[in-house]
MDTraj code that builds the backbone (N, CA, C; nanometers):
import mdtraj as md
import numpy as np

residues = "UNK UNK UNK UNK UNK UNK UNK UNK UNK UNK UNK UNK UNK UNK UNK UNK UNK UNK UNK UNK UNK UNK UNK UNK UNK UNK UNK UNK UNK UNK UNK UNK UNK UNK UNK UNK UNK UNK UNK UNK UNK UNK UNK UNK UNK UNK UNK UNK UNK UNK UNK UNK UNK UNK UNK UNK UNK UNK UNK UNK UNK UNK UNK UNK UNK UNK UNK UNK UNK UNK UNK UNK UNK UNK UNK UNK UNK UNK UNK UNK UNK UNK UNK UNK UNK UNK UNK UNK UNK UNK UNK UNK UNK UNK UNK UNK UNK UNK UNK UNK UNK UNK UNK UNK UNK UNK UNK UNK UNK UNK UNK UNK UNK UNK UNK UNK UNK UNK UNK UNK UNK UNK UNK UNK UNK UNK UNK UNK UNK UNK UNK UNK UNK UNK UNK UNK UNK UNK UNK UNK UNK UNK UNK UNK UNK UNK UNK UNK UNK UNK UNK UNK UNK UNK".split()
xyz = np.array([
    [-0.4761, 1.5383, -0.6971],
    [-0.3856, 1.4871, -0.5964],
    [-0.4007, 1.3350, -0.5821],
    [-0.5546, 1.2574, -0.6167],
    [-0.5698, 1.1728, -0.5938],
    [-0.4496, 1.0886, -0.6869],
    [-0.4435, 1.1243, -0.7902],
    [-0.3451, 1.0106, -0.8950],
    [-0.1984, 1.0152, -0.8409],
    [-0.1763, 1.1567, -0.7632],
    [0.0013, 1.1272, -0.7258],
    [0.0212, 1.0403, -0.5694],
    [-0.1000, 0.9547, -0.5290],
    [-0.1451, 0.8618, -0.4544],
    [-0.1420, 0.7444, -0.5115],
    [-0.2039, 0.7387, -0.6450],
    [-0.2254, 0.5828, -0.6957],
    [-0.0647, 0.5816, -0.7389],
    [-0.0288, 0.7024, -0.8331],
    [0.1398, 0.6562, -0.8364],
    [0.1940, 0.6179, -0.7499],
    [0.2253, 0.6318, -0.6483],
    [0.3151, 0.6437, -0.5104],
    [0.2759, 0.4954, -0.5016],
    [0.1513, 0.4135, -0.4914],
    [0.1012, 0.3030, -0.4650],
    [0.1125, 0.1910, -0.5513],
    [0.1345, 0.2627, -0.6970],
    [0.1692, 0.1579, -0.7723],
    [0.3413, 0.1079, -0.8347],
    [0.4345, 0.3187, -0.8040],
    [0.5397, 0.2367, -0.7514],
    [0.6053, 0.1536, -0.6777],
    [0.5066, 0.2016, -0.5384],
    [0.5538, 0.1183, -0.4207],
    [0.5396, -0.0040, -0.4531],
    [0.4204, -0.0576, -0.5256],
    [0.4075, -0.2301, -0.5122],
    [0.5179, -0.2937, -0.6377],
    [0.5757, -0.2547, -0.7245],
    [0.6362, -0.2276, -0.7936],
    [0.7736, -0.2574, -0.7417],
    [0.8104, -0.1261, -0.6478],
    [0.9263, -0.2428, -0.5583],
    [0.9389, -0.3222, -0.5097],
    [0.7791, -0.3430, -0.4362],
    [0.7914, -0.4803, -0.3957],
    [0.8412, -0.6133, -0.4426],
    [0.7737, -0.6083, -0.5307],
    [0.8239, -0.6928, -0.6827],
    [0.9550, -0.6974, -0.6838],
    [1.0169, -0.5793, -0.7449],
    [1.1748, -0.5621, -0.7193],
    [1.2506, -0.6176, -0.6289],
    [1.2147, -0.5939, -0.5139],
    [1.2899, -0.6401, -0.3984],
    [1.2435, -0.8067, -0.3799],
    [1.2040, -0.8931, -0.3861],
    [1.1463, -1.0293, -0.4961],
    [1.3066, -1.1214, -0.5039],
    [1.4066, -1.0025, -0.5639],
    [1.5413, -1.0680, -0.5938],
    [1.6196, -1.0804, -0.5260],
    [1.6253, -0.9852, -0.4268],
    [1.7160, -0.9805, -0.3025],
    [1.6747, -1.0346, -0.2192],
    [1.7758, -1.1270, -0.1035],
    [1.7774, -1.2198, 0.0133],
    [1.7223, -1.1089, 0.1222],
    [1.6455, -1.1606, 0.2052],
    [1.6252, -1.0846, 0.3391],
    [1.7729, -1.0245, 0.4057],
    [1.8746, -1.0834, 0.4149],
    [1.9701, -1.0116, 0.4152],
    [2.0366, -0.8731, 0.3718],
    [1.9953, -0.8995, 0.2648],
    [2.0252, -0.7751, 0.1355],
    [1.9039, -0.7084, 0.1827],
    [1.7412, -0.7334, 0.1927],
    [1.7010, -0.6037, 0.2268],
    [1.7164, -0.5507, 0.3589],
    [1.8004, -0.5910, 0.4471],
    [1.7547, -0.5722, 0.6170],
    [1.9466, -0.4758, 0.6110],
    [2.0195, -0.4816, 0.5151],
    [2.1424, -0.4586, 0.5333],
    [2.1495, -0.2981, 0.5466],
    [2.2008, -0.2479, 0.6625],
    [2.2215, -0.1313, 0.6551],
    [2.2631, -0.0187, 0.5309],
    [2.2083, 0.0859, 0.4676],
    [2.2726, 0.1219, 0.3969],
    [2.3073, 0.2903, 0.4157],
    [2.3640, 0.3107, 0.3435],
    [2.4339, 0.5045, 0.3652],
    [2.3121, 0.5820, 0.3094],
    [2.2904, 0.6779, 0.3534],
    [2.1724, 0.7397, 0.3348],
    [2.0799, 0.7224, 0.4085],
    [1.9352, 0.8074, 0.3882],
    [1.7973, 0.7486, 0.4124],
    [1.7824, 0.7053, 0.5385],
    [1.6829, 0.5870, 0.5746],
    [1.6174, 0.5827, 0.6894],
    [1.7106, 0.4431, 0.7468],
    [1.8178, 0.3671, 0.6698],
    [1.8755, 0.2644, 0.6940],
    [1.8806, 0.1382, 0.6051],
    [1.7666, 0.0223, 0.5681],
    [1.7668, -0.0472, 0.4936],
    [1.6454, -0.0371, 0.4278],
    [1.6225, -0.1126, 0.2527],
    [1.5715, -0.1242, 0.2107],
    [1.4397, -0.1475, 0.2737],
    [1.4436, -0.2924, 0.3086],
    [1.3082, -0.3115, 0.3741],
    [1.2510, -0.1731, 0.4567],
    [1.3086, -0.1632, 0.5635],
    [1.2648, -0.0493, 0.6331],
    [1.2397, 0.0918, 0.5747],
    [1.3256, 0.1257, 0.5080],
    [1.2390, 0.1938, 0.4281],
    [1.1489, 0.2144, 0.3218],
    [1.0634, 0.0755, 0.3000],
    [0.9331, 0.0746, 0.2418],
    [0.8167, 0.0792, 0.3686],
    [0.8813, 0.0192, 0.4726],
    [0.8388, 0.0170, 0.6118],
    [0.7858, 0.1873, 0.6735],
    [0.9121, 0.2901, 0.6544],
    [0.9101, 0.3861, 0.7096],
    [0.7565, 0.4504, 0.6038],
    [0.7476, 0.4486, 0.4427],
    [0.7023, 0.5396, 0.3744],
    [0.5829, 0.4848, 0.3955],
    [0.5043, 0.3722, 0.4513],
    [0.3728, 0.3175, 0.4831],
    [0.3828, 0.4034, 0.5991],
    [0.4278, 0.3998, 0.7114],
    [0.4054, 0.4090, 0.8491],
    [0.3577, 0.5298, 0.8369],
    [0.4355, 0.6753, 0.7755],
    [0.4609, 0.8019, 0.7635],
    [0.3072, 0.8216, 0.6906],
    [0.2644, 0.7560, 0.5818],
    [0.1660, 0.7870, 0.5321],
    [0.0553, 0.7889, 0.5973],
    [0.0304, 0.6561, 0.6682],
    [-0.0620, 0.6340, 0.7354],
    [-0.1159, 0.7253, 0.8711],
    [0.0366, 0.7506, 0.9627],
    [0.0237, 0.8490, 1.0479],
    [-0.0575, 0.9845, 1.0516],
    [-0.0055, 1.0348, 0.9048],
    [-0.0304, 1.1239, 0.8740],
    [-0.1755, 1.1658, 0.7841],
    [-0.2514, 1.0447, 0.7367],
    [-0.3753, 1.0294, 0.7280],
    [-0.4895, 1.0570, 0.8470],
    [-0.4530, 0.9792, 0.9255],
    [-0.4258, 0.9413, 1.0781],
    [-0.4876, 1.0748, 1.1411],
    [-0.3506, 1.2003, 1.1309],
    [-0.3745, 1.2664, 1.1827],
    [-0.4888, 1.3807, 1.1217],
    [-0.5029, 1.3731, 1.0048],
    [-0.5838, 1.4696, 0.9425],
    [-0.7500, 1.4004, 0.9716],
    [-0.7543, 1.3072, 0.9668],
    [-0.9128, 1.2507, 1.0191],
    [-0.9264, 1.2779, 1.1935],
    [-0.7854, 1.3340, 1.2968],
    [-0.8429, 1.3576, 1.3962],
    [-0.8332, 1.2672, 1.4606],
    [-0.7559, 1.1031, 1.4295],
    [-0.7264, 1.0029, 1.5074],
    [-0.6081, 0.9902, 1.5276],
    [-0.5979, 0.8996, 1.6660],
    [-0.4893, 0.8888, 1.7231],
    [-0.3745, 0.8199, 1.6580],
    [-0.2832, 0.8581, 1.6790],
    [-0.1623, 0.7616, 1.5834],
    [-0.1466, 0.6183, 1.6133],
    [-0.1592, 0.5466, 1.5018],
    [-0.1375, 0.3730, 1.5343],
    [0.0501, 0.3645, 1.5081],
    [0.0592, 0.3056, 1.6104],
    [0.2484, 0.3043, 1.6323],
    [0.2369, 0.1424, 1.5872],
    [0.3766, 0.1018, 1.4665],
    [0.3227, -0.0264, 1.4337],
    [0.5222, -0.0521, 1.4536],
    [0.5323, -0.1574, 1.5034],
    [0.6861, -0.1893, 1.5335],
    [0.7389, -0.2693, 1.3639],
    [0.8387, -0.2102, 1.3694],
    [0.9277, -0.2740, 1.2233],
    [0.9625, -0.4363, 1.2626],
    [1.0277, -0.4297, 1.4095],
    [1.0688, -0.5884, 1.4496],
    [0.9539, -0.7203, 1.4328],
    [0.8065, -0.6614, 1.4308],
    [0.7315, -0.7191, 1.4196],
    [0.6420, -0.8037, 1.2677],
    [0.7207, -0.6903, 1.1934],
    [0.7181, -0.7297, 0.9934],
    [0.8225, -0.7387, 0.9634],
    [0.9546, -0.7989, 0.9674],
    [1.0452, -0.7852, 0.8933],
    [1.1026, -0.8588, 0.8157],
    [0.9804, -0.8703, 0.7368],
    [0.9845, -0.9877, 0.6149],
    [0.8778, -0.9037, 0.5123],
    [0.9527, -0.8875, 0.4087],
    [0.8657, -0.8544, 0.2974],
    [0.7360, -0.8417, 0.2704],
    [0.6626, -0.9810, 0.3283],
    [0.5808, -1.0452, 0.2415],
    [0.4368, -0.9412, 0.3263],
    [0.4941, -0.8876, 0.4788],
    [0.4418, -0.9134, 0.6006],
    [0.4376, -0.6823, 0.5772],
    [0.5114, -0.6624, 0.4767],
    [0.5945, -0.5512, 0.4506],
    [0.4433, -0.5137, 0.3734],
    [0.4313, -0.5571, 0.2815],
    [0.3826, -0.5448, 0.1567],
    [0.2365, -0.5733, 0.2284],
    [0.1462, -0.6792, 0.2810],
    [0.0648, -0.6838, 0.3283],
    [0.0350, -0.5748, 0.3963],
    [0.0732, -0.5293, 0.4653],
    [0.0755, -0.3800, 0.5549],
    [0.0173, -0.2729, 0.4988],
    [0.0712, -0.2521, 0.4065],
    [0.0837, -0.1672, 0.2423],
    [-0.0618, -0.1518, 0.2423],
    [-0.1023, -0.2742, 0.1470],
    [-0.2837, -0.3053, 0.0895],
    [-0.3305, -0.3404, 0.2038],
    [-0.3724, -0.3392, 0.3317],
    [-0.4215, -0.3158, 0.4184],
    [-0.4350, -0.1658, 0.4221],
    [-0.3328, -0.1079, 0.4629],
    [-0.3878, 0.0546, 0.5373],
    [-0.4626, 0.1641, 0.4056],
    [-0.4014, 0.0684, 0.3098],
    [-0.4261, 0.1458, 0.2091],
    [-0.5842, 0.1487, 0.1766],
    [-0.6212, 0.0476, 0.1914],
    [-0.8049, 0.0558, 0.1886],
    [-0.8524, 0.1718, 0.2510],
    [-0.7522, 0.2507, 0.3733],
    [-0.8370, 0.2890, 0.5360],
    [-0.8121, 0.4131, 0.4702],
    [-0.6722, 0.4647, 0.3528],
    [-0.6641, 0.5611, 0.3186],
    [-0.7335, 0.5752, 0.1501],
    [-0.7961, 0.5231, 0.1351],
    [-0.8692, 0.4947, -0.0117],
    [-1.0212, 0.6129, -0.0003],
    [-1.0893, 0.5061, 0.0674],
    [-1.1985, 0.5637, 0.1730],
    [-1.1521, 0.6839, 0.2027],
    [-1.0868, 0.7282, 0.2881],
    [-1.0246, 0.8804, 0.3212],
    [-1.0565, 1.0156, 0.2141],
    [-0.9781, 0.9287, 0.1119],
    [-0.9562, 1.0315, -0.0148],
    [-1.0902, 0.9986, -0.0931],
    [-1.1298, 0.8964, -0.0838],
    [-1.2909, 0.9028, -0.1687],
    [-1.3804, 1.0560, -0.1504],
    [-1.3525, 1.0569, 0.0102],
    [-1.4888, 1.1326, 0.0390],
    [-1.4327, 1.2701, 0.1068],
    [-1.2538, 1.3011, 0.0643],
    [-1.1815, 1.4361, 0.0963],
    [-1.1549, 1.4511, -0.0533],
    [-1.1643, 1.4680, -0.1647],
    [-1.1157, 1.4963, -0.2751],
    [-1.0865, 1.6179, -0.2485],
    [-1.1700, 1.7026, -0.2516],
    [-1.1205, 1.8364, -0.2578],
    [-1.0886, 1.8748, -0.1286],
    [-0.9581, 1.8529, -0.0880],
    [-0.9114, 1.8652, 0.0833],
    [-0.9291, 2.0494, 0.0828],
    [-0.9624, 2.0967, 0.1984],
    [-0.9347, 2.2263, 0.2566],
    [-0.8256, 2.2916, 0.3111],
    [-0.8080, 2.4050, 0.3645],
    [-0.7053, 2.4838, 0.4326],
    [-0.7208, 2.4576, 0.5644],
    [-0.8445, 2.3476, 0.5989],
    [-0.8456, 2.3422, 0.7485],
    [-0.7416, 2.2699, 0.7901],
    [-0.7253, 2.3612, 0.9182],
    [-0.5863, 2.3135, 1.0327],
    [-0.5958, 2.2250, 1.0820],
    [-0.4612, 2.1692, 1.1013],
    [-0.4437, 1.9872, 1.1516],
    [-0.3348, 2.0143, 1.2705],
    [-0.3355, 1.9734, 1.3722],
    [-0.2831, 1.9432, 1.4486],
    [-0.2498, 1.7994, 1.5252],
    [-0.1418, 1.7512, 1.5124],
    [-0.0712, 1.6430, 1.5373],
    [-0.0383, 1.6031, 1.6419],
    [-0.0291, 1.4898, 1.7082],
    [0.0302, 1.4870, 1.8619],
    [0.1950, 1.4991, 1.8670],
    [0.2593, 1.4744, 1.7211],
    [0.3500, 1.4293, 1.7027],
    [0.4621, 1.5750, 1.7183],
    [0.4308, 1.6410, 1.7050],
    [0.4402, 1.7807, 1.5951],
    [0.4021, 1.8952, 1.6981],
    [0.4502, 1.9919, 1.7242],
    [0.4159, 2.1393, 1.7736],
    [0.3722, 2.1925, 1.7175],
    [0.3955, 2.1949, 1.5664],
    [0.3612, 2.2993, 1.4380],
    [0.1474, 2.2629, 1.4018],
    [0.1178, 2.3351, 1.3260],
    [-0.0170, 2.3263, 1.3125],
    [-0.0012, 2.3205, 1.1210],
    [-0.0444, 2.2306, 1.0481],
    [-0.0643, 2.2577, 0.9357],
    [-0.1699, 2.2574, 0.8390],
    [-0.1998, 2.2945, 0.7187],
    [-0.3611, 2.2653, 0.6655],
    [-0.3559, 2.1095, 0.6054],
    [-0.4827, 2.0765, 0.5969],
    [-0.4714, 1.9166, 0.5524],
    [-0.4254, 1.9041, 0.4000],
    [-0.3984, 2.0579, 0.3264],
    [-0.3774, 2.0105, 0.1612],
    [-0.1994, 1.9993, 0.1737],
    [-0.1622, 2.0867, 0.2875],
    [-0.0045, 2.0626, 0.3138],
    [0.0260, 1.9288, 0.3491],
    [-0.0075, 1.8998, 0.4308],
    [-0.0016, 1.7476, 0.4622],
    [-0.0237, 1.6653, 0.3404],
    [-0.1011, 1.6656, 0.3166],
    [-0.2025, 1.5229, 0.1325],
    [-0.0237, 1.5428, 0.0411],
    [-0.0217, 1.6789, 0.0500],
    [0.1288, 1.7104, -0.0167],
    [0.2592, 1.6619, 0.0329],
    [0.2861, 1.6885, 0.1251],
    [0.3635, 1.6124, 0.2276],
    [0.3683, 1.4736, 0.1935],
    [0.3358, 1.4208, 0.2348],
    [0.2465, 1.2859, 0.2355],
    [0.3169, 1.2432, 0.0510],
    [0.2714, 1.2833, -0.0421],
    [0.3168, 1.2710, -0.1541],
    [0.4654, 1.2832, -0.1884],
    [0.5153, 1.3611, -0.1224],
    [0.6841, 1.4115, -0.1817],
    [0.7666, 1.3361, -0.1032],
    [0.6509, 1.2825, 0.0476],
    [0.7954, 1.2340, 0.1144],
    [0.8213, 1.0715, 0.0716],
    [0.7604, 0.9854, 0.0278],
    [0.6810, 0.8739, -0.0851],
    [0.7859, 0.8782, -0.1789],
    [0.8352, 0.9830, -0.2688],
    [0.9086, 1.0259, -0.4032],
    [1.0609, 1.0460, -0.3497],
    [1.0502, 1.0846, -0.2569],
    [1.1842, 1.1439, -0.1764],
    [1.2353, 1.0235, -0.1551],
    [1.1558, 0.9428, -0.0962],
    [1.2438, 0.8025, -0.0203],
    [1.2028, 0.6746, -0.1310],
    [1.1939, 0.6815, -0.2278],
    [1.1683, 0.5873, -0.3296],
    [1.3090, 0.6639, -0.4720],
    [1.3538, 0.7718, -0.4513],
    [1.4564, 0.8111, -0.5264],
    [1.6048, 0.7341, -0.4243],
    [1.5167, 0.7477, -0.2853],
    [1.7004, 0.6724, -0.2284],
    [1.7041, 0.5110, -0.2433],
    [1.5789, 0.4705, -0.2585],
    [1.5584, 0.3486, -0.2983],
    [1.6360, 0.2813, -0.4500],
    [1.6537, 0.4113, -0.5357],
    [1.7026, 0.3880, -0.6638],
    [1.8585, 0.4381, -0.6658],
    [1.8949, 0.4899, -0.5783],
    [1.9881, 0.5035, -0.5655],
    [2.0962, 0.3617, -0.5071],
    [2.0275, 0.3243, -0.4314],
    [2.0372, 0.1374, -0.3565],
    [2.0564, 0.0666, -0.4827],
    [1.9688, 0.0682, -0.5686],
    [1.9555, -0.0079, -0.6501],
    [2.0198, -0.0164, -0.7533],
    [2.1459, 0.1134, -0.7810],
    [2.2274, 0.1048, -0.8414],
    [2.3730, 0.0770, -0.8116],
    [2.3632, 0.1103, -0.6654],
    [2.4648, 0.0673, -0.6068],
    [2.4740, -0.0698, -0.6376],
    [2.3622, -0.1424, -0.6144],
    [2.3609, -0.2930, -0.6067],
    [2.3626, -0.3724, -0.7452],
    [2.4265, -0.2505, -0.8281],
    [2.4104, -0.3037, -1.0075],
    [2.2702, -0.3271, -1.0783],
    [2.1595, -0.3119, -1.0146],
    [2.0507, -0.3654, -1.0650],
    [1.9720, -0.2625, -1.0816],
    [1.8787, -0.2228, -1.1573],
    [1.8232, -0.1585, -1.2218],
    [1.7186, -0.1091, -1.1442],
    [1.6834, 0.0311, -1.1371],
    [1.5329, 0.0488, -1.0327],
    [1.4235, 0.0705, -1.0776],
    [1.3182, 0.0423, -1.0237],
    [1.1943, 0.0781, -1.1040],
    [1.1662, 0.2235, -1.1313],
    [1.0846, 0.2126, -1.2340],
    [1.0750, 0.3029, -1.3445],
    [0.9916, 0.4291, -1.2472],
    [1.0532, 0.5549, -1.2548],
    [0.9671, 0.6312, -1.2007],
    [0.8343, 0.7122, -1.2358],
    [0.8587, 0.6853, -1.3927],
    [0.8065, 0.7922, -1.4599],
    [0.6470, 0.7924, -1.4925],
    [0.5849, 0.8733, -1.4598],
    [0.4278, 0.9301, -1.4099],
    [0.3743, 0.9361, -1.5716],
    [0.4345, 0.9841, -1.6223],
    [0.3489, 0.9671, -1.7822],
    [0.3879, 0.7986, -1.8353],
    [0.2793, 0.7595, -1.9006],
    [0.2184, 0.6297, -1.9551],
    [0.1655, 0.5445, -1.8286],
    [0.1553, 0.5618, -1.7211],
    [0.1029, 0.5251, -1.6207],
    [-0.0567, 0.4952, -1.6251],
    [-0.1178, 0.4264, -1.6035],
    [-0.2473, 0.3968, -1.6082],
    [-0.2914, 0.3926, -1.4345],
    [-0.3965, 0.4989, -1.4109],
    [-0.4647, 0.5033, -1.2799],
    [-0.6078, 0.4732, -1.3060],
    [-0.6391, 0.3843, -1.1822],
    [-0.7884, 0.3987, -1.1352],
    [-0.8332, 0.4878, -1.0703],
    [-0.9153, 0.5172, -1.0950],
    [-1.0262, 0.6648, -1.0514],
    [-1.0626, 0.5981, -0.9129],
    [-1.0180, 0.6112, -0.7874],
    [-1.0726, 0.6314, -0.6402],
    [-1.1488, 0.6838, -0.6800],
])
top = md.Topology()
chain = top.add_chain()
for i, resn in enumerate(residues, 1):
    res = top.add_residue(resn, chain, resSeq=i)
    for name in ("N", "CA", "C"):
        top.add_atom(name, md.element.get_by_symbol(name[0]), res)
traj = md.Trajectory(xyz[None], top)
């Protein structure tokens, strides 16, 4: 599970890059689909991850405002920040359990390998509407594809 993490992390920075070409305008511009704009939704798939790390260690949710990053650079920093807090996480959960997680967010109760999963598809889910943007916008999206990929061993 750990590598469909470093993927997710090394597409994500990947768009970052991508998005590099477009004016803050172009990423802040509303679009059809998804969570709204580009930016924000690299915004949303950090927040979601993190939450949800968050909640499987048993801590409280950190609520982080979009109005307060809404600049790329500030986007992306965010990113390799939390990502250390979830590095550590998975160092020393490799082999996650069936133990139950309960959320403040959420009524439902789930196990922490549903979630690690979760957590993964919803990453893939909102990085396919990302490529979908990106064709709208004539320009080409980054590459999704998991084979020839090179990961570091967390």
């Amino acid at each position: 599970m750990i590598k469909f993490f470093e993927y997710n992390w090394q597409v994500r920075d990947e768009w970052f890059e991508w998005c590099n070409q477009l004016s803050i305008e172009e990423l802040l511009q509303k679009r059809s689909g998804g969570v709204g704009s580009i930016l924000y939704t690299l915004f949303h798939i950090i927040d979601v991850e993190y939450s949800w790390i968050r909640g499987i260690k048993g801590e409280r949710d950190r609520i982080f405002d979009f109005r307060e990053c809404e600049k790329l650079e500030k986007i992306k920093n965010l990113s390799i920040e939390l990502r250390e807090e979830i590095i550590e996480f998975l160092k020393h959960n490799a082999n996650v359990s069936g133990e139950i997680v309960k959320v403040s967010w959420d009524t439902n109760t789930y196990t922490k390998n549903e979630i690690l999963h979760h957590i993964i598809a919803h990453e893939i889910h909102h990085i396919g509407q990302l490529s979908v943007w990106a064709r709208e916008l004539n320009l080409s999206p980054v590459p999704a594809n998991f084979i020839g990929r090179k990961f570091n061993k967390i």
